[in-house]
N, C-alpha and C positions, 0 to 999 in steps of 0.2 A: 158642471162648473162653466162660468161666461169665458170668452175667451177675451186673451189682453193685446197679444201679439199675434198680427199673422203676415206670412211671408209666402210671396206666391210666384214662382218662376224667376227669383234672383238672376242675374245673372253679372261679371266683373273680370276685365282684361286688361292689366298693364301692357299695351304694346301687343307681341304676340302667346305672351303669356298669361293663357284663360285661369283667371285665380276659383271663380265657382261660376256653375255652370247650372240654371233651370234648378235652382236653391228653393225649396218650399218650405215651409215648416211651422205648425202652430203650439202656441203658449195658453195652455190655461192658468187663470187666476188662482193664485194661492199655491201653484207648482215649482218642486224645484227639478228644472230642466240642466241635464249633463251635457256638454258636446264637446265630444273630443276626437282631436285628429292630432296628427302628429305635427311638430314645425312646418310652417312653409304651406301646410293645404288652407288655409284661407278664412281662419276663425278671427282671426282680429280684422283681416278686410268686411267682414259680414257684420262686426259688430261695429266697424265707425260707418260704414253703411245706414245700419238700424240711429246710432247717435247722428247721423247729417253733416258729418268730419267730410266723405267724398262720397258723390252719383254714383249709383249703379248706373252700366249699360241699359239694360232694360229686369222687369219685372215690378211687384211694388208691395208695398209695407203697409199694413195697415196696424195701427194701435188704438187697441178700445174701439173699433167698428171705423174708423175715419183713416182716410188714406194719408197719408206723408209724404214728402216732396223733399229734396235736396234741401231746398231753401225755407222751410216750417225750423221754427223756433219753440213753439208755444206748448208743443210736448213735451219738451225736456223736462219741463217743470217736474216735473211726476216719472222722473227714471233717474236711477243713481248708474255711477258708471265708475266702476273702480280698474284700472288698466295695470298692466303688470309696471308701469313707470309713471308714478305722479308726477304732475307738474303745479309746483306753487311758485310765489315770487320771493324769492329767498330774502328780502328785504323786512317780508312780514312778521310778526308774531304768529304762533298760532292762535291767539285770541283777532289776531287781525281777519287770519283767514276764515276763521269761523262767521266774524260779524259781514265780511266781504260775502260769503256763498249764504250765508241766509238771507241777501236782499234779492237773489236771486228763486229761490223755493220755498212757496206760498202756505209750506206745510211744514217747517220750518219748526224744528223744536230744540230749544236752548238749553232746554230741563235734559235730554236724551244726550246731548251733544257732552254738554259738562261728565254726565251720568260715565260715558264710554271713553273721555280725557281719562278720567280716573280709573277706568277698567282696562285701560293701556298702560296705565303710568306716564301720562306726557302731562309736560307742563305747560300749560295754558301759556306761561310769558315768556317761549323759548323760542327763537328766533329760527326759521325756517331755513337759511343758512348753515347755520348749525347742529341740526340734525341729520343722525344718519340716515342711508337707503333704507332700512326697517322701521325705521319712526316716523318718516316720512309714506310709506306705507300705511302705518297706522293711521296716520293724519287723513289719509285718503280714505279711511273708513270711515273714519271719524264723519268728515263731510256729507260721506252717501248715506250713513245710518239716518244720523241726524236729519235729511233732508227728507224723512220717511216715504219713500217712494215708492210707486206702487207695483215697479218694475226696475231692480237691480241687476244689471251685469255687472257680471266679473271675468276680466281678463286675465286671467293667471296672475290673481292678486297678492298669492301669498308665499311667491318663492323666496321674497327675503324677507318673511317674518319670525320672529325668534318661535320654538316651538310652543312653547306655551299659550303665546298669543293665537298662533295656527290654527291649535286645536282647540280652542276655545271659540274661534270663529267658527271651525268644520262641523263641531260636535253640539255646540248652543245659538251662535248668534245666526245661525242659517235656520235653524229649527223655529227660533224665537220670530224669527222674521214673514216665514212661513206661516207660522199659526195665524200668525197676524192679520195674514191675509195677501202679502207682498208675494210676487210672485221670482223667481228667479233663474237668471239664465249664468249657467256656469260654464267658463271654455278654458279647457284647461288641456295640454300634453301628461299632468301630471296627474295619472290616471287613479291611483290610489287615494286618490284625495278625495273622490267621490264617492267612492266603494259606499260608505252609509249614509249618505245622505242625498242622494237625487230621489228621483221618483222619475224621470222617462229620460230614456238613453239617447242621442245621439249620436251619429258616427260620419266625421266628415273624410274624404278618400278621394284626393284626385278633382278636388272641386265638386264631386255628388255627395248627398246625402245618402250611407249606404244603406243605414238603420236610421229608425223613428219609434221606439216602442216604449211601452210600458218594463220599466227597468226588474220589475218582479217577474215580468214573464218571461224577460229575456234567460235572469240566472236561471226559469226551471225548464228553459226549452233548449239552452247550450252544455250540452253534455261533452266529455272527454272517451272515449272506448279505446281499450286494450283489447284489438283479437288474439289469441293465440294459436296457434294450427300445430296440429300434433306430426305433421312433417313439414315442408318449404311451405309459404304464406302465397296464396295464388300473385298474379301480376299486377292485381287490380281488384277494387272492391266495388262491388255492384249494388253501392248504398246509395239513394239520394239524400242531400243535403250533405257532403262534405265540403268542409272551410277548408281544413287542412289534413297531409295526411303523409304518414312517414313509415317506409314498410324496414325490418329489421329483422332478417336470417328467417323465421316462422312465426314472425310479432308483426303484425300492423297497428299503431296509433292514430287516431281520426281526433277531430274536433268535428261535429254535426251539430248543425242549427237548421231548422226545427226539427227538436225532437220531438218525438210522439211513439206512442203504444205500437203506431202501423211497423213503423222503421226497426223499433228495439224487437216486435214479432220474428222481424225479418231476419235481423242479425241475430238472433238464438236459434232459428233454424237453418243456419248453415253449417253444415255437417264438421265434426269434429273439429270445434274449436271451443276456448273457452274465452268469457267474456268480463269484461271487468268497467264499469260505468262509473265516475267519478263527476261532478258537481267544477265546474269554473270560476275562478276570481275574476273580479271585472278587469282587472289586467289582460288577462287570457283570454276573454272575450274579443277587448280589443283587438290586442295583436291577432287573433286566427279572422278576424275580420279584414287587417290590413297589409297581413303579411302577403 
């Protein structure tokens, strides 16, 4: 697959506070991309970054093979950008704001736009004012869908969307979008929302990028193990690859990332113990990455 986004030694400091540090990371065409860190590490700094909202210190962005600069306009045309807080001019209609953001994207479809009003339930001639944080969210779908773009972020766009709508976005219009060929970048705290539909993980922690992988090899290379020891549990376990690890009376509990055949060899032959291997939700991933 051609690649659409690429990001090569980011880097971004309010003052003396480094928000992301030697940030790298590529986007292939037609993927939907996870990245998640918890509040405050620096996923919305990186995404008004990539939209030209504020300069990075140094590193640089390239989209579709061409570098980007602070001050380029001319690509936005071709990336939707849904943020966890719309901004319209409450003045407007939503038929205003409709006809206002298509003189702006050249791809621009009014047939798709109407299509997804009525797959929300908003009404076309309801004044933006007037609607709530949730409709106004919609609204802000509505925009980016419509603008078919070839490169969608999402800023934790659906915390105040009623659930139905939610999961209609999580479970179809990310798919829909996907097949398409659109590519997507999702940043989200709220980690469950990705569990089935990414396809490559990222993990941001302290300003790095900790993880970069392929989201299927991650769930089958992050294991949970229960040892059990048939008297006290030594002081220490002589495994590599522990995230996490918590020893209890003659029980040790690990999280290990990457597993593999050499590692699980190892811990079955350590003399009297019993072993119990369980599978993680991409919750658990998370957190034994960032705890």
């Amino acid at each position: 697959m051609s690649e659409i986004l690429k990001i090569q030694n980011l880097s971004k400091s309010f003052g003396k506070n480094r928000i992301l540090q030697d940030f790298s990371v590529s986007l292939e065409k037609g993927r939907v991309y996870g990245l998640l860190g918890k509040n405050g590490e620096g996923k919305t700094t990186l995404i008004r970054m990539i939209m030209g909202v504020i300069p990075p210190d140094s590193g640089e962005i390239f989209f579709k093979g061409k570098k980007i600069t602070f001050r380029d306009a001319d690509y936005k045309k071709e990336i939707g950008y849904i943020p966890e807080e719309s901004f319209f001019y409450v003045w407007m209609r939503i038929v205003d704001v409709l006809d206002f953001n298509a003189s702006f994207y050249p791809a621009w479809n009014a047939k798709k736009a109407s299509e997804y009003l009525e797959r929300f339930s908003l009404d076309r001639k309801s004044r933006v004012g007037k609607l709530s944080r949730g409709m106004k969210l919609k609204l802000g779908l509505v925009v980016a869908l419509a603008a078919k773009p070839e490169l969608l972020i999402l800023d934790d766009p659906t915390s105040g969307i009623d659930v139905p709508t939610r999961q209609d976005f999580l479970k179809n219009i990310i798919r829909e979008l996907s097949d398409a060929g659109t590519t997507i970048l999702f940043s989200t705290h709220l980690v469950h929302e990705l569990e089935r539909i990414i396809e490559r993980l990222g993990i941001l922690h302290h300003g790095h990028l900790i993880l970069d992988e392929n989201y299927e090899k991650v769930k089958n290379r992050a294991k949970r193990i229960r040892l059990t020891f048939g008297n006290t549990a030594p002081a220490e376990l002589d495994i590599p690859g522990i995230l996490t690890a918590k020893k209890e009376n003659e029980r040790w509990e690990s999280v290990i990332y990457p597993w593999n055949e050499e590692i699980e060899a190892k811990i079955r032959s350590i003399s009297g113990t019993r072993l119990e291997i369980e599978p993680l939700s991409l919750e658990e991933i998370f957190m034994s990455f960032v705890s």
